[in-house]
MDAnalysis code that builds the backbone (N, CA, C; Angstrom):
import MDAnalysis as mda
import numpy as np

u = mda.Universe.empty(297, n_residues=99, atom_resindex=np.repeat(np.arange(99), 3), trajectory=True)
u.add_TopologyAttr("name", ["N", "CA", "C"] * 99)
u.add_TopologyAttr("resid", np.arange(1, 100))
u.add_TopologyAttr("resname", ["UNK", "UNK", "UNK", "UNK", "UNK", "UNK", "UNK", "UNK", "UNK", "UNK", "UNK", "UNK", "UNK", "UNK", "UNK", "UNK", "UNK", "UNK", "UNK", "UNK", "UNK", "UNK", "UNK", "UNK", "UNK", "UNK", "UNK", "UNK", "UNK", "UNK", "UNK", "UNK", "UNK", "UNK", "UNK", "UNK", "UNK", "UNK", "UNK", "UNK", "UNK", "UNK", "UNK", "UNK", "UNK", "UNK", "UNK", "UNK", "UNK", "UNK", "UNK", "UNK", "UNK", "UNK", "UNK", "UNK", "UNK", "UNK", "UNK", "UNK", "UNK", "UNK", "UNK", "UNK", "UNK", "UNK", "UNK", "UNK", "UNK", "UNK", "UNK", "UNK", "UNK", "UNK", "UNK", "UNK", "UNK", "UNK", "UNK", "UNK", "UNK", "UNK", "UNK", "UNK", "UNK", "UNK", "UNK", "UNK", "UNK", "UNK", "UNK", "UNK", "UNK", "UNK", "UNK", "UNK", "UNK", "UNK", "UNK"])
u.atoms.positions = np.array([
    [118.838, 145.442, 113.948],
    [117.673, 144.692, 113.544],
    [116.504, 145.665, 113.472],
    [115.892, 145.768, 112.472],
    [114.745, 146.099, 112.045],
    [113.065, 145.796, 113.136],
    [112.729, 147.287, 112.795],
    [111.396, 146.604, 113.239],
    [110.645, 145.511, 112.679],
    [110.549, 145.606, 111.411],
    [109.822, 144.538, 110.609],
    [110.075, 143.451, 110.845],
    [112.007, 143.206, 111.429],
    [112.068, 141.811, 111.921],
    [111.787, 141.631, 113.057],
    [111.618, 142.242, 113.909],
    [110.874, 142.158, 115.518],
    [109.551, 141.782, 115.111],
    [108.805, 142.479, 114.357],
    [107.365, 141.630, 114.045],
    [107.447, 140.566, 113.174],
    [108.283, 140.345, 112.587],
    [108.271, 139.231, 111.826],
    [108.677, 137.908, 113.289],
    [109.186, 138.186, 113.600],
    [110.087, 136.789, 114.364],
    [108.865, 136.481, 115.584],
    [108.153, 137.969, 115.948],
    [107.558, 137.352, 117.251],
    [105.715, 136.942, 116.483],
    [105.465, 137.150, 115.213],
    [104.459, 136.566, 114.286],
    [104.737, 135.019, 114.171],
    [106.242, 134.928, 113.732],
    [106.124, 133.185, 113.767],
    [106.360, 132.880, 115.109],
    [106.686, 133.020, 115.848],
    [106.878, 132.772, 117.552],
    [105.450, 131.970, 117.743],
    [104.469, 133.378, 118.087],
    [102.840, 133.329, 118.124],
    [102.453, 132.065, 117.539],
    [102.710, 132.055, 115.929],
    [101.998, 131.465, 114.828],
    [102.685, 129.737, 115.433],
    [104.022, 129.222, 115.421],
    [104.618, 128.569, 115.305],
    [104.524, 127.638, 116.577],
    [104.036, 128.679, 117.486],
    [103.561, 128.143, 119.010],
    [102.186, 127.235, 118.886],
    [101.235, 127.949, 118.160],
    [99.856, 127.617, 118.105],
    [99.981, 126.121, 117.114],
    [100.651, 126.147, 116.579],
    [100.733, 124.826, 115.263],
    [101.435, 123.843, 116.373],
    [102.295, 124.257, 116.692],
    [103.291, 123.355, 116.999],
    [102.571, 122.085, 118.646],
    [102.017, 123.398, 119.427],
    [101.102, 122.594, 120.492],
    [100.403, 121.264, 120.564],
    [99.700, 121.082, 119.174],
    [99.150, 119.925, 119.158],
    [100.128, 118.549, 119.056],
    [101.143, 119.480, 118.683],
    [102.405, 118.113, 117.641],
    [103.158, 117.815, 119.032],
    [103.423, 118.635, 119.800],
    [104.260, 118.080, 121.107],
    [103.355, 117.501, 122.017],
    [101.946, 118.063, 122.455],
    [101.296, 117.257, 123.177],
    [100.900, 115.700, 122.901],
    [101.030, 115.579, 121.502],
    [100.966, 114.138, 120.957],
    [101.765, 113.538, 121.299],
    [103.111, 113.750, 121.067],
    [104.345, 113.248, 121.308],
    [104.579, 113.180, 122.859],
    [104.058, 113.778, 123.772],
    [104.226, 113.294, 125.145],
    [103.559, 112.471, 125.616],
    [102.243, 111.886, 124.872],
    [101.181, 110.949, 125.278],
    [99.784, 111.722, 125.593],
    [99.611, 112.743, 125.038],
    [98.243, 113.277, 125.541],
    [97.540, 113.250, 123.728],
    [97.390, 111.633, 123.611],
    [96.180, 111.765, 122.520],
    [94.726, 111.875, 122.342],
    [94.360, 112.092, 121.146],
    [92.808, 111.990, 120.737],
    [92.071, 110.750, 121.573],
    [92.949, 109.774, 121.602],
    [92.283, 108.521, 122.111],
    [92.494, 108.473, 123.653],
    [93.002, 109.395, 124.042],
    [93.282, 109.175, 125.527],
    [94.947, 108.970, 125.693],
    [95.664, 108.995, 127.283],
    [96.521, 109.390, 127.732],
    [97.386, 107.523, 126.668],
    [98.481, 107.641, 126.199],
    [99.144, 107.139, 125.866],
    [99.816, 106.381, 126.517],
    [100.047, 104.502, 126.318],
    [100.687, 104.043, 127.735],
    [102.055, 104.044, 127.707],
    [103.085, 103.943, 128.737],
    [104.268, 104.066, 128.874],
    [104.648, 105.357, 128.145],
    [103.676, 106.662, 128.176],
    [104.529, 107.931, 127.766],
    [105.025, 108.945, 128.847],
    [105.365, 109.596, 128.566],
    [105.569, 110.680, 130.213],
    [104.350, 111.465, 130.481],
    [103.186, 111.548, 129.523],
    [102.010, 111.787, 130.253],
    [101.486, 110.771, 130.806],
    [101.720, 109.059, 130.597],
    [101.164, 108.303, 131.276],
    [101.574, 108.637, 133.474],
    [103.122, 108.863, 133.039],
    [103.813, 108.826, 134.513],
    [103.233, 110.286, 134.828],
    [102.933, 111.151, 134.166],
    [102.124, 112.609, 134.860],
    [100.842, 111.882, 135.411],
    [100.171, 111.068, 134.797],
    [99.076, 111.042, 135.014],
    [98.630, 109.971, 136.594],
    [99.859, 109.472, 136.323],
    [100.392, 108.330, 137.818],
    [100.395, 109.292, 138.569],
    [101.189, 109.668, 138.949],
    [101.975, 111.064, 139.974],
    [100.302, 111.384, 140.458],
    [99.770, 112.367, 139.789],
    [99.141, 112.999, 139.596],
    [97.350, 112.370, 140.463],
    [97.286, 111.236, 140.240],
    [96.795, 110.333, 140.697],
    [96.609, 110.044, 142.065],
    [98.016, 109.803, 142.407],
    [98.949, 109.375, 143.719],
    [98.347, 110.342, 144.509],
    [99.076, 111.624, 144.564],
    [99.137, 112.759, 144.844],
    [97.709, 113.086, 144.989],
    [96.525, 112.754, 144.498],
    [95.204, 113.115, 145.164],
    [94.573, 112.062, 145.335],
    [95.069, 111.520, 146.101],
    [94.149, 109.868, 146.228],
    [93.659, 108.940, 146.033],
    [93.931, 108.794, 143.964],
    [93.612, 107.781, 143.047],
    [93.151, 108.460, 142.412],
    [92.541, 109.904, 141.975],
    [91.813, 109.769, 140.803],
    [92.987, 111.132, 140.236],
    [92.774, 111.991, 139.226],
    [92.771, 113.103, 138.657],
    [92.062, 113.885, 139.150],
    [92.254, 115.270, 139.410],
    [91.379, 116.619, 139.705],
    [91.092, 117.263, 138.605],
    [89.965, 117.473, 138.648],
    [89.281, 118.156, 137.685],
    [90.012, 119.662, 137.342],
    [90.575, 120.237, 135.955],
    [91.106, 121.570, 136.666],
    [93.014, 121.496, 136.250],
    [93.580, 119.884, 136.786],
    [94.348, 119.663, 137.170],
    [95.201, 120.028, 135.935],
    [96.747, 120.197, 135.918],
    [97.786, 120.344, 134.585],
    [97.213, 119.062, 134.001],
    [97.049, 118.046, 134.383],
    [97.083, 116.446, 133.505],
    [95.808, 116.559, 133.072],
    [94.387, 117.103, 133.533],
    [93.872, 116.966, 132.900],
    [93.226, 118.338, 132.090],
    [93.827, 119.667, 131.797],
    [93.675, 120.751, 131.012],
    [94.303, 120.250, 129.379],
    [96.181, 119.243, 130.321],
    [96.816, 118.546, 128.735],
    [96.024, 117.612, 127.996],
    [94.963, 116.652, 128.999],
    [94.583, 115.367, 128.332],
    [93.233, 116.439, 127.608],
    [92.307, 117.203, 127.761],
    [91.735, 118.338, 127.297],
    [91.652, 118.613, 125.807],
    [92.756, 119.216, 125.639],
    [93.799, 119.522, 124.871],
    [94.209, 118.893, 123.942],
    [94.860, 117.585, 124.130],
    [95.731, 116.706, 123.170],
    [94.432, 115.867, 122.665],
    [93.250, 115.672, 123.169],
    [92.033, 115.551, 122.713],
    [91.054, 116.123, 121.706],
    [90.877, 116.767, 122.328],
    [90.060, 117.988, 121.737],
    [90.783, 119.039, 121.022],
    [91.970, 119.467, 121.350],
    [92.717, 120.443, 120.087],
    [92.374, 121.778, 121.962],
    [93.129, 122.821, 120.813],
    [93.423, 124.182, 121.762],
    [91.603, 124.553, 121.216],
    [91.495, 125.065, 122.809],
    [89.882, 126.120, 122.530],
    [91.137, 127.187, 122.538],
    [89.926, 128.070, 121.878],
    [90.477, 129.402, 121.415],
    [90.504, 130.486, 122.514],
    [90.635, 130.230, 123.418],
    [91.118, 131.107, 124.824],
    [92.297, 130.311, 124.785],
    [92.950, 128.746, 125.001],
    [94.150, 128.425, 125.474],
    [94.516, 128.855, 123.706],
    [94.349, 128.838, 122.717],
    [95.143, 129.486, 121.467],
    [95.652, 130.764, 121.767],
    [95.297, 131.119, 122.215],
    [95.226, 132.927, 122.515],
    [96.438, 132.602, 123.396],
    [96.481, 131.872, 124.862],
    [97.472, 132.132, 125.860],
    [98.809, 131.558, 124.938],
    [98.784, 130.214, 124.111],
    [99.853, 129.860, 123.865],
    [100.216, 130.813, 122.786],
    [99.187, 131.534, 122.088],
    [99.897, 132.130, 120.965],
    [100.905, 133.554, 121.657],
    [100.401, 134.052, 122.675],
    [100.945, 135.147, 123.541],
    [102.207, 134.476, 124.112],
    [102.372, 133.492, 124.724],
    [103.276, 133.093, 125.163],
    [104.581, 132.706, 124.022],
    [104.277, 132.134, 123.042],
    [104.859, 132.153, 121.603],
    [105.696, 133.134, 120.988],
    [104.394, 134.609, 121.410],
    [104.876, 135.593, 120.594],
    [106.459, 136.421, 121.596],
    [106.009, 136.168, 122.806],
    [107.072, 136.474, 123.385],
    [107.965, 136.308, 123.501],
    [108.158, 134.813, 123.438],
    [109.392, 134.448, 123.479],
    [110.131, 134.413, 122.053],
    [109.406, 134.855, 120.440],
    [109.832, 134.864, 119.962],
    [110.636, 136.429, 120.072],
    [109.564, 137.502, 120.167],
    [110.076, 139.398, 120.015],
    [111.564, 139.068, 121.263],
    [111.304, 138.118, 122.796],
    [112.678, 138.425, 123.356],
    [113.593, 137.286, 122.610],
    [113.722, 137.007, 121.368],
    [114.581, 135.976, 120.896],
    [115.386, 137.405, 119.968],
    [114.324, 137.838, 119.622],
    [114.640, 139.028, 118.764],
    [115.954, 140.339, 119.082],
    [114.870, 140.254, 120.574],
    [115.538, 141.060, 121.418],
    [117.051, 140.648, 121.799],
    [117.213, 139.556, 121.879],
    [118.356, 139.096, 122.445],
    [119.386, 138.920, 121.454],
    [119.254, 139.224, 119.850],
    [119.758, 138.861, 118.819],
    [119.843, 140.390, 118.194],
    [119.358, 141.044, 119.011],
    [119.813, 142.855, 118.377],
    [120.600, 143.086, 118.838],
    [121.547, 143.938, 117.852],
    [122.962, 144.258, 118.409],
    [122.840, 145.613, 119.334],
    [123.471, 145.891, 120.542],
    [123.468, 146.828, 121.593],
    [123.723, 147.533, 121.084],
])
């Protein structure tokens, strides 16, 4: 395998990560309109709840996702998911080059 395909694969990794974020956080219940009922962010957001005494923590995973599936990626969490993206695409790469 080619370099060009090592940058090619971990470009859509990056790229494919950053698009794709908004489309799965929807789909788990973290919408524009707020946490979605009966989704598995609703039961994150139960748990989550429980676990600090009735409310949400500021800060918290449930509420960086509800953030997020709201408001869209700020461009610092674009940056982490696109890094995280790109990696796992170059070790997809990696793992698909012949020894």
């Amino acid at each position: 395998m080619g370099l060009l395909t090592f940058i090619a694969v971990t470009a859509a990794g990056a790229g494919g990560a950053v698009v794709l974020a908004p489309v799965v956080l929807g789909a788990v219940g973290f919408t524009a309109a707020g946490i979605a009922a009966n989704s598995l962010a609703a039961g994150m957001m139960a748990s989550a709840a429980s676990a600090s005494g009735g409310g949400v923590l500021a800060g918290s995973t449930v509420a960086v996702l509800q953030s997020a599936g709201a408001a869209g990626l700020a461009g610092s969490t674009a940056a982490v998911v696109a890094g995280v993206g790109g990696t796992v695409g170059w070790l997809t790469a990696a793992a698909a080059a012949p020894i």
